[in-house]
DODREN-612776 format. One record per residue: residue in three letters; x, y, z of N, C-alpha, C, O in turn. Coordinates in steps of 0.1 Angstrom, whole numbers, plus 5000, padded with zeros to 4 digits. Layout:
// residues N
ALAXYZXYZXYZXYZ/...
// end
This chain:
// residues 143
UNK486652325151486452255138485352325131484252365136/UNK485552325119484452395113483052295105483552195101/UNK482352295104481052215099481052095090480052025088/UNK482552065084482951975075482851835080483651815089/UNK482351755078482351605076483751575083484751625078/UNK483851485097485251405094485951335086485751225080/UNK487051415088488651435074488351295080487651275090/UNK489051165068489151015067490451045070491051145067/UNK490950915079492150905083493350865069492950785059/UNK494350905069495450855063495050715054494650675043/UNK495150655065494650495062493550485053493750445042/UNK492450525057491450525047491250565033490550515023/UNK492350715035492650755019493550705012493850705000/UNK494150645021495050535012493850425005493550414993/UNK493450385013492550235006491750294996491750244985/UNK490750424996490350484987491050524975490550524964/UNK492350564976493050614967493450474958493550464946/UNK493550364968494550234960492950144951492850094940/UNK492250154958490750104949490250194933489750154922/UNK490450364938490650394923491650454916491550544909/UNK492850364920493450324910494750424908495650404899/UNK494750554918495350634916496950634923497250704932/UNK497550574918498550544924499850684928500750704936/UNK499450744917500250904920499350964935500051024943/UNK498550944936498151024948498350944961498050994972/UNK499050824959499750754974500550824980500350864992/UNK501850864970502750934976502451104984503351194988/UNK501351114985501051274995501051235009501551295019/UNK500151055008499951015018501151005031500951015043/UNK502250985023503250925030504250995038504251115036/UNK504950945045505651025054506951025049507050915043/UNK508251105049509151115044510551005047511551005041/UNK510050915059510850855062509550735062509250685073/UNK508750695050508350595053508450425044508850435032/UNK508050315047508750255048507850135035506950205030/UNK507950055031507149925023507749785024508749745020/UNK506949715031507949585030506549455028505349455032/UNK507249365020506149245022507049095020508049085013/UNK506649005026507848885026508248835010508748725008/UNK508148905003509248854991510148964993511048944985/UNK510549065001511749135005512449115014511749065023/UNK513549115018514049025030513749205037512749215043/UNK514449305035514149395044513649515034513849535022/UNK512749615046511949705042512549815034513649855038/UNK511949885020512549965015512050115019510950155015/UNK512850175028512650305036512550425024512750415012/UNK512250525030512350675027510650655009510550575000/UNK509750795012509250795007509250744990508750644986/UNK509950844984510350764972510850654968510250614958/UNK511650594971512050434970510650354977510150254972/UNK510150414989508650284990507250314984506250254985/UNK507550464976506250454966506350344953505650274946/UNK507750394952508250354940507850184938507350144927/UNK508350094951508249934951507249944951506849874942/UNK506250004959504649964959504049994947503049944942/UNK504650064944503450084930503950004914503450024903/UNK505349904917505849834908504749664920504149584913/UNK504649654929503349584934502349574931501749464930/UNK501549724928500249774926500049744906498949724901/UNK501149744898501249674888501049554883500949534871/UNK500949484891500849344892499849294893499649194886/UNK498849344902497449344911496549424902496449544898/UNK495949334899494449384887493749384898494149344908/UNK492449454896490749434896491049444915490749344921/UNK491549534920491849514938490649594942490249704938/UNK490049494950488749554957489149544970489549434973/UNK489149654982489449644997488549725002488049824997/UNK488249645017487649655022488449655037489349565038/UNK488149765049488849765064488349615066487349555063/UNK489449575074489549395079489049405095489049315102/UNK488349615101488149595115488349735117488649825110/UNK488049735129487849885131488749925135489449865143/UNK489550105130490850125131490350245142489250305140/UNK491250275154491250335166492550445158492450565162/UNK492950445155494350545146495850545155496850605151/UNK495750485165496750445174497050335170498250345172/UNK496950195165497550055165496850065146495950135140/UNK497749975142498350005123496949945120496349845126/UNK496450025111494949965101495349845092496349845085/UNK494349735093494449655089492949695072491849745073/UNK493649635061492749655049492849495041493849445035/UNK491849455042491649275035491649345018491349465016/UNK491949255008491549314995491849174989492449074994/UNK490949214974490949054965491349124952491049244950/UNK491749054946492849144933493449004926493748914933/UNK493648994912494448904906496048984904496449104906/UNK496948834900498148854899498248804894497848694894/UNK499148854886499348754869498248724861498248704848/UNK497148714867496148654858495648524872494648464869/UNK495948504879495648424893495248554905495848654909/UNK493548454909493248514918494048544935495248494937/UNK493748574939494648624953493348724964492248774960/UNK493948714975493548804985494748844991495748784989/UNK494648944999495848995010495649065021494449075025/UNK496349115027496449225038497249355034498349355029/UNK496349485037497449585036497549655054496649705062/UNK498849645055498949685076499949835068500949865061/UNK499049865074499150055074499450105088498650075097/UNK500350155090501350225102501350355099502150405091/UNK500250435107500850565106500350675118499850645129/UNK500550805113500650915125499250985120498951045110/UNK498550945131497251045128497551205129498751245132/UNK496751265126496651465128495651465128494951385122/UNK494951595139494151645141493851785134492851855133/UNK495351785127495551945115495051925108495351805104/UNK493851985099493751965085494651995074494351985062/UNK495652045079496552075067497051925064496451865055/UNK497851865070498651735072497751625071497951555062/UNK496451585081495851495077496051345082495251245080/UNK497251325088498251195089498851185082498851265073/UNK499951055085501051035075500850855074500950785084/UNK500750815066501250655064502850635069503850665063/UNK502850605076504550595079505450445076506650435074/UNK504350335076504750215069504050155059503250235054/UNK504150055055503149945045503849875046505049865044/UNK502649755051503449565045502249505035501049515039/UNK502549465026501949425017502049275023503249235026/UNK500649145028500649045024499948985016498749015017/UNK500448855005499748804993499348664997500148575002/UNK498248654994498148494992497248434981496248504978/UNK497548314976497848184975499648224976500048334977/UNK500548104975501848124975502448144962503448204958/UNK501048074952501648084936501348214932502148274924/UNK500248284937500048414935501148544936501548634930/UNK501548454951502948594956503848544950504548644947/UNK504448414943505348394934505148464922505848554918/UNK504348414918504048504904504248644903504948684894/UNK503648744915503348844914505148904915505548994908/UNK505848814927507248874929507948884917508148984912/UNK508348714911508648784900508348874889509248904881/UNK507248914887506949004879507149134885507449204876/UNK507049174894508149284901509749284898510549374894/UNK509949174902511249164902511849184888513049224888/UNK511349174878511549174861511549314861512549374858/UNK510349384865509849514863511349604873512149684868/UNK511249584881513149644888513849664880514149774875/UNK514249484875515449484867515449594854516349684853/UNK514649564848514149654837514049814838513849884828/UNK514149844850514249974857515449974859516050044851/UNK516149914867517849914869518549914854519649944854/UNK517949894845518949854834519649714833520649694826/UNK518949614842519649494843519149404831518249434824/UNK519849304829519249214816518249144817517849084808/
// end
């Protein structure tokens, strides 16, 4: 290894990347077969593009998100990220559970290989669903 500061794991540059705001730079993070699910989905929407795509129609929703690690991540069992963020206009906190493949390459770096997004108050994750769910439709071409 050469004199450089240790590379932040995957995980980390996710949470750095999602605090400023940069939502295009998620998708490098991710793994090609990876995954986004949070309980307003009945099941997870796989393959990179389709789960940047839901999360970042998520990340629309969620103003002013401040996160902070919920504990210390070993890079073997999924990072847990606490964060406080409004939705709709209603405060909220959540969990982001990050699943992924550490590297020791600096090319690669890790991969995020899942995301579960959880929201709370219940009116918050209601609020916030539907307003996803509009933002889909409106994407789909639906009425």
């Amino acid at each position: 290894m050469s004199g450089e500061p240790h590379a932040a794991s995957a995980a980390d540059r996710f949470a750095a990347l999602l605090e400023a705001g940069d939502r295009d730079g998620l998708i490098d993070l991710m793994d090609a077969e990876a995954w986004f699910g949070c309980p307003a989905h009945v099941e997870p929407h796989t393959g990179r593009d389709v789960a940047h795509f839901i999360l970042c129609q998520w990340l629309s929703v969620l103003e002013d998100i401040a996160i902070t690690p919920a504990g210390p991540h070993d890079g073997r069992s999924p990072a847990l990220y606490h964060f406080t963020a409004t939705a709709e206009g209603r405060p909220c906190e959540g969990v982001f559970r990050l699943e992924g493949r550490e590297s020791h390459d600096r090319e690669s770096r890790g991969q995020i290989t899942g995301i579960t997004l959880m929201l709370r108050p219940l009116v918050a994750l209601e609020a916030a669903s539907h307003a996803v769910h509009l933002r889909l439709e409106r994407h789909s071409g639906g009425a």
